[in-house]
PATIDREN-732124 format. One record per residue (C-alpha): chain; z, y, x; residue in one letter. Coordinates in pm, 1 decimal, always signed. Layout:
# residues N
R:A:Z:Y:X:a .
...
***
This chain:
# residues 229
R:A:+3045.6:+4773.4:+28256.7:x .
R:A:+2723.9:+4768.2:+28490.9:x .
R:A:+2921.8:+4790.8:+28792.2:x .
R:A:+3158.4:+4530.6:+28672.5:x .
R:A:+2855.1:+4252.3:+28620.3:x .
R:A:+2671.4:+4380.1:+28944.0:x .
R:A:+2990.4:+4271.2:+29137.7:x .
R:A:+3041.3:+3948.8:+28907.4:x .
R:A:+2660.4:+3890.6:+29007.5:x .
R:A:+2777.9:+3925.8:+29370.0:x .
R:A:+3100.8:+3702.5:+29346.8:x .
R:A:+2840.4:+3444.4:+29154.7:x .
R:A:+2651.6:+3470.6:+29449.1:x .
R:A:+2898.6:+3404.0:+29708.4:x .
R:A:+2758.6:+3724.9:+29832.5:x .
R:A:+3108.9:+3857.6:+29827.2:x .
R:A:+3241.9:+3532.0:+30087.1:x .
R:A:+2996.5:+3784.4:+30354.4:x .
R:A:+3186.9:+4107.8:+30309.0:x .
R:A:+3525.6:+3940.1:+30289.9:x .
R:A:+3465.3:+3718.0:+30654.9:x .
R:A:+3540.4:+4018.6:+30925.8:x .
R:A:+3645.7:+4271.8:+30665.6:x .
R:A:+3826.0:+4570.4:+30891.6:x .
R:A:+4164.4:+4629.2:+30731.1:x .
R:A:+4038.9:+5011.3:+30595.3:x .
R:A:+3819.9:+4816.4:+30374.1:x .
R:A:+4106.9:+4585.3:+30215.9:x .
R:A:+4245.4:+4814.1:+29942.7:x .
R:A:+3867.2:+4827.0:+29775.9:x .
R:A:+3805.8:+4447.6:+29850.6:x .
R:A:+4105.5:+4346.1:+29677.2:x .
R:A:+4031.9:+4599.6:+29399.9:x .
R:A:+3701.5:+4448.9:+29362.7:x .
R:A:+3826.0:+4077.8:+29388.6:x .
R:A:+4092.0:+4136.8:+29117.0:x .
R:A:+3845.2:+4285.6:+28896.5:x .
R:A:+3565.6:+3976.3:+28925.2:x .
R:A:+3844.2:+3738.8:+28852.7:x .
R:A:+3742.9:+3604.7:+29199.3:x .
R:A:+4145.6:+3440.6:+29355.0:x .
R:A:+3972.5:+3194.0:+29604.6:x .
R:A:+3811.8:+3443.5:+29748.7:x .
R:A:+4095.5:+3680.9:+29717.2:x .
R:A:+4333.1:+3453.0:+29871.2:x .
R:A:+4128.2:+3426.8:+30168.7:x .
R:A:+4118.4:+3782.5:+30219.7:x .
R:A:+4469.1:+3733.3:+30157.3:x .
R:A:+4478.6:+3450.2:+30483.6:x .
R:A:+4253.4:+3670.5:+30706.5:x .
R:A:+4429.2:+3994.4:+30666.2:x .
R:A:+4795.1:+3888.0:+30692.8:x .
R:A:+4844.5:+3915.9:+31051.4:x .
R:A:+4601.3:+4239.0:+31062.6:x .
R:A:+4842.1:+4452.2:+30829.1:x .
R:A:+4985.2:+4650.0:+31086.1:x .
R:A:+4651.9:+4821.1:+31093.5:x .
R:A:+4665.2:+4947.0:+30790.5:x .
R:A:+4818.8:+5265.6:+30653.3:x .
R:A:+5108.1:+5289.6:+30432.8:x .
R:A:+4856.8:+5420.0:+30148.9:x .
R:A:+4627.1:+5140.7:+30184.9:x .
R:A:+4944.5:+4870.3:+30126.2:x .
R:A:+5082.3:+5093.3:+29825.4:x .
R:A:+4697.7:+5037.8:+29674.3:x .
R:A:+4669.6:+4675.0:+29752.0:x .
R:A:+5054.3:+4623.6:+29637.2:x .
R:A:+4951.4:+4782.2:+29311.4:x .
R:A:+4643.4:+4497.8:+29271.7:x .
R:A:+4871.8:+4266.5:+29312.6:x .
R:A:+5071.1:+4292.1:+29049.3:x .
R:A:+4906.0:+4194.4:+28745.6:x .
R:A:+4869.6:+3848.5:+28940.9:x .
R:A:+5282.8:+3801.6:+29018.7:x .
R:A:+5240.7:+3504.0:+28855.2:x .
R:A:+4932.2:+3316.5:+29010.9:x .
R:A:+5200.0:+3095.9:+29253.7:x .
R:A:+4937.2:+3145.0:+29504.9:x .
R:A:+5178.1:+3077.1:+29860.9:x .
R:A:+4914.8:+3325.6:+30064.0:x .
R:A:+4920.8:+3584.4:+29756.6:x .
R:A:+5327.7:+3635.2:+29786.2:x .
R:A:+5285.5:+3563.0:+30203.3:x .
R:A:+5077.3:+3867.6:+30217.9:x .
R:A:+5268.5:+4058.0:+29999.6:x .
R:A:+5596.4:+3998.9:+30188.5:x .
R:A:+5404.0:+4038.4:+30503.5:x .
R:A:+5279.8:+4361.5:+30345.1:x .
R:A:+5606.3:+4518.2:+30223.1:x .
R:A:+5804.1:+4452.0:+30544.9:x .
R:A:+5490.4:+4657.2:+30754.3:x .
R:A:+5505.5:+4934.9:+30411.4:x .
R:A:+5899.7:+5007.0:+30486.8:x .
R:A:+5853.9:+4988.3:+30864.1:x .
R:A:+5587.5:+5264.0:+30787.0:x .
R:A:+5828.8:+5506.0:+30519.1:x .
R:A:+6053.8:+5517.8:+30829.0:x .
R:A:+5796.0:+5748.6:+30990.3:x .
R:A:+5616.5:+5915.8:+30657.7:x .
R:A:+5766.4:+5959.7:+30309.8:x .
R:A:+5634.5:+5822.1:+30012.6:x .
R:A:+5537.7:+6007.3:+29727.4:x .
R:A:+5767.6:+5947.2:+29450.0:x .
R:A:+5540.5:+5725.7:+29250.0:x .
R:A:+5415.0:+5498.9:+29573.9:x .
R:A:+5829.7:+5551.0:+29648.7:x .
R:A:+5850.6:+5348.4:+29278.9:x .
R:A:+5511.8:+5126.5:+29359.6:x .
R:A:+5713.0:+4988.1:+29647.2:x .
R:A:+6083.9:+4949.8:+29483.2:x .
R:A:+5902.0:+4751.6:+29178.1:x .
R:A:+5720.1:+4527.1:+29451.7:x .
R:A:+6039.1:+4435.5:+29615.2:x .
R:A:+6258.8:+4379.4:+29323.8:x .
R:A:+5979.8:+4126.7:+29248.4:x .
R:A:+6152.3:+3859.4:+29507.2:x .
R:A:+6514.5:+3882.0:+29432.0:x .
R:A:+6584.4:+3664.3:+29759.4:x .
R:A:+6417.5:+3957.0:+30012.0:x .
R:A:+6465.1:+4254.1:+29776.6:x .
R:A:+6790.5:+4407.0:+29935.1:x .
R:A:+6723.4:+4440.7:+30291.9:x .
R:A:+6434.4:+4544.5:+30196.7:x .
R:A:+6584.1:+4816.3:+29979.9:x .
R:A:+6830.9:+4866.0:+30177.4:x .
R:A:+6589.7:+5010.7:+30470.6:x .
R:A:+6372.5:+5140.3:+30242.3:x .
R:A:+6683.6:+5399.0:+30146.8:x .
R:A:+6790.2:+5449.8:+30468.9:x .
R:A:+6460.7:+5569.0:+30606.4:x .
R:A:+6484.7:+5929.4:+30812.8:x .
R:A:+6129.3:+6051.9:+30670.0:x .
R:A:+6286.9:+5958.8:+30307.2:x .
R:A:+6652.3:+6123.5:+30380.8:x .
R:A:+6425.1:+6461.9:+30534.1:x .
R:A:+6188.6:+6503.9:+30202.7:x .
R:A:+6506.8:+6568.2:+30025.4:x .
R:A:+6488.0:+6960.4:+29931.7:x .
R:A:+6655.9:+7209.2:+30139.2:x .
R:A:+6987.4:+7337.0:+30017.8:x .
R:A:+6840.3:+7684.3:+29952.8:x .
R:A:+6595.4:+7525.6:+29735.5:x .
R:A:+6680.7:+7616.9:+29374.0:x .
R:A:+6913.7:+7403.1:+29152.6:x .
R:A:+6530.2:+7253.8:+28985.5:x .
R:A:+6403.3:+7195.7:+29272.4:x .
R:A:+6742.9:+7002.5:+29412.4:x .
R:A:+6733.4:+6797.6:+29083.3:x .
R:A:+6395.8:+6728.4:+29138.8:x .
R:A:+6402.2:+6609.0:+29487.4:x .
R:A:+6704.9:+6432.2:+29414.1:x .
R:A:+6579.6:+6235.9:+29119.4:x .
R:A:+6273.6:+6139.7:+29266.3:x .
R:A:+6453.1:+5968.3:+29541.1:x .
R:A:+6700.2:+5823.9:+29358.2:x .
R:A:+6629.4:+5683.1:+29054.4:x .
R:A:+6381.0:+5452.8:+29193.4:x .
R:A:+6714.1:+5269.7:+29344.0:x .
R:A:+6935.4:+5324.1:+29074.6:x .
R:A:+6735.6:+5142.5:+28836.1:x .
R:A:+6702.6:+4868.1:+29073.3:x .
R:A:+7037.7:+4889.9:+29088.1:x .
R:A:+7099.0:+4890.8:+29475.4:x .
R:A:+7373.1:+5084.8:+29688.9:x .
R:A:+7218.5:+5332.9:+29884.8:x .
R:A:+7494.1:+5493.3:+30051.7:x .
R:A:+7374.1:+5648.2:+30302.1:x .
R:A:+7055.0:+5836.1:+30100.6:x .
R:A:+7342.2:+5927.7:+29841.8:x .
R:A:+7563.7:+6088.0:+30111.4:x .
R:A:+7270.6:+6283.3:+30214.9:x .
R:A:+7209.2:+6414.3:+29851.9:x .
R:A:+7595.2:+6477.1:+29859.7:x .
R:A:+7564.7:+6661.9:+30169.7:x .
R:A:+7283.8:+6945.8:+30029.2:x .
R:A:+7494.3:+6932.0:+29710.8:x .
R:A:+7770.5:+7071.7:+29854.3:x .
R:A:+7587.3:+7326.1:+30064.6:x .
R:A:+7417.2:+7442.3:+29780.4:x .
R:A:+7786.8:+7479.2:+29575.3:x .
R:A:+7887.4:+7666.2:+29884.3:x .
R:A:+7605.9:+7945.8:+29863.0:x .
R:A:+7589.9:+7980.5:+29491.5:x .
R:A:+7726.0:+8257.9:+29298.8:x .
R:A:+7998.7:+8163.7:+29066.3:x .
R:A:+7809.1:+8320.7:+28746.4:x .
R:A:+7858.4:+8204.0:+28396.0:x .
R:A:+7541.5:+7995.7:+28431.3:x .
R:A:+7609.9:+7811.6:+28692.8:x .
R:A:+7757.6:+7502.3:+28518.5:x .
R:A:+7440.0:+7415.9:+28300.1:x .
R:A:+7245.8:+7479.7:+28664.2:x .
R:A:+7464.6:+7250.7:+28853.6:x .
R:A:+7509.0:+6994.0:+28632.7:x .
R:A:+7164.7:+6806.7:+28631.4:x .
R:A:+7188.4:+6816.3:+29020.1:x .
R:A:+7501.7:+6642.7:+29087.2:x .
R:A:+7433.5:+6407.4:+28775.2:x .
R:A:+7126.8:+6263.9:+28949.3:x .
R:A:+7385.4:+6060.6:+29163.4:x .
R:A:+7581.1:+5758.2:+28999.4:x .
R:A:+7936.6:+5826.7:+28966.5:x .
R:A:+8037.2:+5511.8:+29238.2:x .
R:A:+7936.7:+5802.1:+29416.7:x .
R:A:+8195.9:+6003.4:+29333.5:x .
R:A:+8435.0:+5774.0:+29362.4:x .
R:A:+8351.9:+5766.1:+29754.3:x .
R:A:+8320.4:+6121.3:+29805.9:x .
R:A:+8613.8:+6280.4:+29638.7:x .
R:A:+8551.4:+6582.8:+29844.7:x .
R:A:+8232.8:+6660.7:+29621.3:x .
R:A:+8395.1:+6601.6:+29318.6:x .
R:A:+8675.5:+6849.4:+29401.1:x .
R:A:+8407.0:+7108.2:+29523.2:x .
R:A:+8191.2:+7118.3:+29202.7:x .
R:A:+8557.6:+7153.7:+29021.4:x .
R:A:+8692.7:+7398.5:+29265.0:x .
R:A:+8310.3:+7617.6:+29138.4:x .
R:A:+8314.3:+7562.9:+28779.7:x .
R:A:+8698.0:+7630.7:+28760.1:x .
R:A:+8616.7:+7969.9:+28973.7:x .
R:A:+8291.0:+8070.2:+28775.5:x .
R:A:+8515.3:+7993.3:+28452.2:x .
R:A:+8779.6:+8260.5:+28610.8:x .
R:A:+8496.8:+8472.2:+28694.0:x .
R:A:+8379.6:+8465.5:+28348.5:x .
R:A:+8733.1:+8504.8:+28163.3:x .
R:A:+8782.7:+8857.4:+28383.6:x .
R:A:+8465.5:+8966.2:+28267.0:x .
***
């Protein structure tokens, strides 16, 4: 609470107009933070103007934090709010093309585009498509858990949005079936199996038959396997 008046002391003040003039774009995330908490939007929508066109300095963490202070204030209709954050999104995807993000900044950023239905699926799109996002996804000799995991976290995030991601679904597909290919046809391996391949929507199996006929092809042998046994 004593941190919270000092800075509402300082936004009072205009003592906060100083630090927000010249502000280097490392220092953004914690202006904005500050700004939203102070209640202060002229002055946050100036830092908003100013830092626009200086977003490419910044690093994909620092836009996941500032996305997430924007938020609560969707609904402000400020034109240089929703400017920056379009601005800010477009330089955030750009960026997942080179480094994942983790699974929760992966949501932070889905949730922030599905905000503006009219920019939100090539956006998404992209976003899917990205090689640092298709090269998190585990290794096939990662264990059935771990697949799920990995799978899931990328996934989900789209599904829900309810975009096509073809490409990031062929590529969970692909370690799918190389991970059918090296199991073991043991009793088990149905209640392993099945939480992996569920993570993708069945559309998906519809356009990749092949995988559908390979996790068949493994259950019906493990069920063989079992009956001789």
């Amino acid at each position: 609470r004593s941190l919270e008046k000092l800075l509402k002391a300082l936004e009072a003040s205009k003592a906060l107009d100083r630090f927000v003039k010249g502000a280097n774009p490392k220092d953004v995330p914690m202006l904005f933070n500050v700004l939203v908490m102070v209640n202060s939007h002229g002055v946050l929508e100036d830092l908003a103007k100013q830092q626009r066109d200086k977003i490419q300095g910044m690093s994909l963490s620092s836009i996941i934090s500032v996305l997430k202070e924007l938020r609560p204030l969707n609904d402000s209709g400020s034109p240089a709010l929703q400017q920056f954050k379009v601005t800010a999104l477009k330089e955030a995807v750009h960026l997942t093309g080179k480094k994942a993000p983790s699974r929760s900044d992966l949501k932070v950023l889905v949730d922030a585009a599905q905000e503006d239905p009219s920019k939100a699926l090539p956006l998404l799109t992209k976003m899917a498509s990205s090689p640092a996002l298709l090269a998190s996804l585990p290794a096939p000799e990662a264990s059935w858990q771990e697949l799920k995991d990995g799978m899931s976290g990328v996934l989900t995030p789209f599904v829900s949005a309810k975009v096509e991601v073809p490409r990031l679904e062929g590529a969970c597909a692909v370690r799918l079936l190389l991970a059918i290919e090296r199991s073991t046809t043991s009793t088990s391996l149905a209640a392993k199996m099945a939480p992996a391949a569920l993570c993708l929507d069945e559309s998906a199996f519809v356009a990749m038959p092949s995988l559908l006929q390979a996790i068949a092809n493994r259950l019906e042998a493990a069920k063989l396997n079992r009956v001789s046994t």
